[in-house]
Backbone bond lengths (Angstrom), bond angles and torsions (degrees), N, CA, C in turn:
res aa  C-N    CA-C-N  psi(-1)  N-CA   C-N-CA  omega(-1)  CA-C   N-CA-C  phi
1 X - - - 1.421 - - 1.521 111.21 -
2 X 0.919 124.56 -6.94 1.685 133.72 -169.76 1.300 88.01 -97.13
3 X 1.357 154.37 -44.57 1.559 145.73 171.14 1.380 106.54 -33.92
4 X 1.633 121.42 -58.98 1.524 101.69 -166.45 1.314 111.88 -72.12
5 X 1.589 123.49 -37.33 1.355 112.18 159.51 0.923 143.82 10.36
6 X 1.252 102.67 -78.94 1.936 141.16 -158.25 1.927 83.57 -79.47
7 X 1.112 102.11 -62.75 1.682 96.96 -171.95 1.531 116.23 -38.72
8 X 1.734 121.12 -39.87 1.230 114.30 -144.32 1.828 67.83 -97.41
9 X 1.102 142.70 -47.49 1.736 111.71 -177.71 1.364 108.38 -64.13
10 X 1.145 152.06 -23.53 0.932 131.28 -172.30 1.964 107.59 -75.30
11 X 1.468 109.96 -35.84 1.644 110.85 -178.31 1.538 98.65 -70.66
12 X 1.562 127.13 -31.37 1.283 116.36 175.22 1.406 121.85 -63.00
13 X 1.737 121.48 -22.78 1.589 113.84 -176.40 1.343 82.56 -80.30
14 X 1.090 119.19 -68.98 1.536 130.65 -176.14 1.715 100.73 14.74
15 X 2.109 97.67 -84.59 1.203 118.21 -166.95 1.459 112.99 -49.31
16 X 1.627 109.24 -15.53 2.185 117.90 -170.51 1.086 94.13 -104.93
17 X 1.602 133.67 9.84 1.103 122.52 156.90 1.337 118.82 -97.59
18 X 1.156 110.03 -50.52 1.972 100.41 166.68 1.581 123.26 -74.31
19 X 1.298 93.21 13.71 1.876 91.58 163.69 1.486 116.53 -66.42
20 X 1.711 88.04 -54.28 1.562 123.32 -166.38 1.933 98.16 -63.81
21 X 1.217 119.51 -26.87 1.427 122.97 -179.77 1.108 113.42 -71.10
22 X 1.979 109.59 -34.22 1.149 101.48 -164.75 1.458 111.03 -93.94
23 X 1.198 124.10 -2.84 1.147 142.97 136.54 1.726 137.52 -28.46
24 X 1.181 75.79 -54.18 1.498 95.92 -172.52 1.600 109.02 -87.24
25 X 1.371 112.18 -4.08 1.381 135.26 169.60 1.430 122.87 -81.55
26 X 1.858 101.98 -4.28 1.458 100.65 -158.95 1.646 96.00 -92.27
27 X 1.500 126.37 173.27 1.296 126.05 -175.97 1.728 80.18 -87.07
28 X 1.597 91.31 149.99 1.913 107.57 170.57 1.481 114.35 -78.87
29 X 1.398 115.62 174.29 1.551 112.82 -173.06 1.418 111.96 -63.77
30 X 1.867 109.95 -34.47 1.728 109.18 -168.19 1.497 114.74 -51.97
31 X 1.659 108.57 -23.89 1.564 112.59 -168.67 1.650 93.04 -88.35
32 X 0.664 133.12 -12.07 1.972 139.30 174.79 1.407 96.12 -50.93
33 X 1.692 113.07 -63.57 1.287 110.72 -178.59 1.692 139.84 -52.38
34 X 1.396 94.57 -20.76 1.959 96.89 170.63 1.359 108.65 -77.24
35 X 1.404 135.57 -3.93 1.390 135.06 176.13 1.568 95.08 -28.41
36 X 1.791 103.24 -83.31 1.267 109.27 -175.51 1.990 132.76 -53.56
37 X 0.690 106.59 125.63 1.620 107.89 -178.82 1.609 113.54 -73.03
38 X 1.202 101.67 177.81 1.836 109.87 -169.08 1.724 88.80 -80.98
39 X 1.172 137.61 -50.02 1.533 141.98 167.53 1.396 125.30 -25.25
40 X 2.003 103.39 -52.64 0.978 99.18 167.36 1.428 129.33 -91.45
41 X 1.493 119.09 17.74 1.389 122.45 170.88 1.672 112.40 -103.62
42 X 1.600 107.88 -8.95 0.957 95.44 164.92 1.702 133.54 -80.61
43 X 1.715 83.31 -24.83 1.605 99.29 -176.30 1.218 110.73 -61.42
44 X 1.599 104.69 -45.83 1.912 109.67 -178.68 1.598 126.94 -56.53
45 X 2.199 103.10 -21.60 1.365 104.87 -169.78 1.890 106.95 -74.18
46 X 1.476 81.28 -29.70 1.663 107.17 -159.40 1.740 94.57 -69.76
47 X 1.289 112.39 -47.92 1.896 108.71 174.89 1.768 96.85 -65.53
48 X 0.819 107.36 -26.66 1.710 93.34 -169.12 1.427 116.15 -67.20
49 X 1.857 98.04 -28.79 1.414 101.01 -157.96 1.370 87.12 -95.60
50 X 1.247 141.43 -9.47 1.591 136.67 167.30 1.690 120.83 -77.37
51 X 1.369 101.80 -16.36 1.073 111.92 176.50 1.526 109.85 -80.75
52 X 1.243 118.43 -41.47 1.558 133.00 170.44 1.448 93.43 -41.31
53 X 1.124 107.33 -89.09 1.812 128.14 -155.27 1.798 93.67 -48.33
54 X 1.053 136.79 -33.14 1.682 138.71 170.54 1.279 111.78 -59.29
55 X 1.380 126.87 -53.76 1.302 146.88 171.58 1.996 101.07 -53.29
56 X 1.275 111.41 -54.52 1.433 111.44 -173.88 1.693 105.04 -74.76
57 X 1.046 127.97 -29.97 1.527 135.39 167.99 1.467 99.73 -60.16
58 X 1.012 134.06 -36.46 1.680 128.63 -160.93 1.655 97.19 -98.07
59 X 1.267 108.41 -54.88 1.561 98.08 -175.47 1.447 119.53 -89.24
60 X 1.157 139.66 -27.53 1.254 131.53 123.71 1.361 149.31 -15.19
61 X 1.566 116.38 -44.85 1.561 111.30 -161.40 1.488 84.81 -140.06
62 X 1.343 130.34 -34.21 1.787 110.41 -152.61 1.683 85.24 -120.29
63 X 1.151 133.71 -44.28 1.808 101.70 -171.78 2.073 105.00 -69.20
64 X 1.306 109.29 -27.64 1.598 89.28 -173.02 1.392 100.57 -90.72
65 X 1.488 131.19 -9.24 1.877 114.69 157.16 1.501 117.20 -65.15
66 X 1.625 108.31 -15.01 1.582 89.44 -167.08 2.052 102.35 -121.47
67 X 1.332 87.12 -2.85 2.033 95.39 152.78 1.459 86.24 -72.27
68 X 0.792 135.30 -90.09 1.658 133.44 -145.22 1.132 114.83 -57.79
69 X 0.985 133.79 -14.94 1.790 151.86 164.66 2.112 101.42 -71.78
70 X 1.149 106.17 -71.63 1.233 107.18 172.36 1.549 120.15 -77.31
71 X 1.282 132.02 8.22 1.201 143.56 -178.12 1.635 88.82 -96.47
72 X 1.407 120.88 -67.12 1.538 129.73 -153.17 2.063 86.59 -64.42
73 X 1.508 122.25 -50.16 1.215 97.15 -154.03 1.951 111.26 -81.61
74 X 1.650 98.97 -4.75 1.773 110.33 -179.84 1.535 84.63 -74.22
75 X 1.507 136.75 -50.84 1.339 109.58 -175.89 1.372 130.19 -62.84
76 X 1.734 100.90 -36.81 1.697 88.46 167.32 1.756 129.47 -72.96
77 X 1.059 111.12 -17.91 1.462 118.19 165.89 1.726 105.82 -74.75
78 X 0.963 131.72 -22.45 1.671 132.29 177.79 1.356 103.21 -75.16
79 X 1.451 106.69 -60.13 1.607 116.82 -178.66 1.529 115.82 -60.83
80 X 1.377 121.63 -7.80 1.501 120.65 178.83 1.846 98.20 -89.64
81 X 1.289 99.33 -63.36 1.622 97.04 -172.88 1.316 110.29 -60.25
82 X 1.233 147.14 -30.57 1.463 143.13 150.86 1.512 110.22 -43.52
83 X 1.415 119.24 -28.39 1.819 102.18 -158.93 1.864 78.80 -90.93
84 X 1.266 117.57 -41.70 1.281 115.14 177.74 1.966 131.48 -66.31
85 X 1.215 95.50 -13.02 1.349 104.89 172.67 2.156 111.57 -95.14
86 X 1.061 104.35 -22.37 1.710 119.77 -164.16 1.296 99.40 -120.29
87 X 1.447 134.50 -14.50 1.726 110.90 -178.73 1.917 87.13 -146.05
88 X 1.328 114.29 -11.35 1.459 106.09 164.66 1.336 105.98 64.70
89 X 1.638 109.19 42.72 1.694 138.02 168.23 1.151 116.40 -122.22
90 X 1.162 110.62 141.47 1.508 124.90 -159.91 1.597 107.72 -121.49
91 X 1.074 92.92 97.76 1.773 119.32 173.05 1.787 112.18 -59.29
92 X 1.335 113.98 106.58 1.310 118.60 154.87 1.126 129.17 -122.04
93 X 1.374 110.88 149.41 1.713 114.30 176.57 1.632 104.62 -89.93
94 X 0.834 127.61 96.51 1.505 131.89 155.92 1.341 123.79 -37.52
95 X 0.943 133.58 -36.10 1.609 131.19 -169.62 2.029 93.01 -145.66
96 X 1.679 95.85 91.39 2.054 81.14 160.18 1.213 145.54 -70.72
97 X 1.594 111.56 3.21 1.065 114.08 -179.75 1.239 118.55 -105.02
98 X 1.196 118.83 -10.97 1.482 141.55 152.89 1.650 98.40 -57.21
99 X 0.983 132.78 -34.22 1.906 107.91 -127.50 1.815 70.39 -124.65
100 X 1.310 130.01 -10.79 1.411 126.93 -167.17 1.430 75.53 -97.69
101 X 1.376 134.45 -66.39 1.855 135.83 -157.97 1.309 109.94 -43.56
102 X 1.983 104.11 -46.13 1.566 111.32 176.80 1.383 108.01 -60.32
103 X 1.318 119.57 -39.33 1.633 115.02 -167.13 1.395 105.55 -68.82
104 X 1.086 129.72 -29.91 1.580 140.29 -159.97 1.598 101.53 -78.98
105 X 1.570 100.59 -54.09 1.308 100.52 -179.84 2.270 135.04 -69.64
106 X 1.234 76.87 -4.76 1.226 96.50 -157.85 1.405 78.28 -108.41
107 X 1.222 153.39 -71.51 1.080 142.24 -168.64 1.712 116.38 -53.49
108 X 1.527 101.46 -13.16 1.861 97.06 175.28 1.686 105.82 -90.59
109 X 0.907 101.24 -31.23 1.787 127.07 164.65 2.096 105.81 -24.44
């Protein structure tokens, strides 16, 4: 009775041996990497480097023109309710299209 035994471990390494084959059959990770082509690394450098220059347009030129745009008109709205809270004067702009032209200009300034 110890004969059939031995048989059924031996068909069981058996079967953990062609696992490991079939395994060993698989392509390795280095070949993973030719998926992508030279085309598509160019395309990705070329979005990357547009993505840069977007990023340098925004933090560069358009968030500190338009802090200083909304910076200049929070001070004149600060400086009104202060002159009106501390000297109990009442700040008006007379002409808004004046006082928007000054802000505009002064904020490219």
């Amino acid at each position: 009775m110890a004969a059939p035994d031995e048989s059924l471990i031996d068909l069981h390494a058996s079967s953990l041996s062609d696992t490991k084959d079939d395994v060993d059959s698989l392509p390795s990770d280095s070949s993973s990497s030719d998926i992508f082509s030279e085309a598509d690394s160019e395309a990705q450098e070329e979005w990357d480097r547009s993505l840069e220059q977007v990023q340098l347009l925004l933090t560069m030129i358009l968030v500190p023109w338009i802090g200083k745009l909304f910076g200049r008109k929070f001070a004149y709205w600060s400086w009104g309710k202060y002159m009106n809270w501390v000297h109990n004067a009442d700040v008006k702009v007379t002409s808004s299209k004046s006082f928007n032209a000054a802000g505009a200009v002064a904020a490219t300034l």
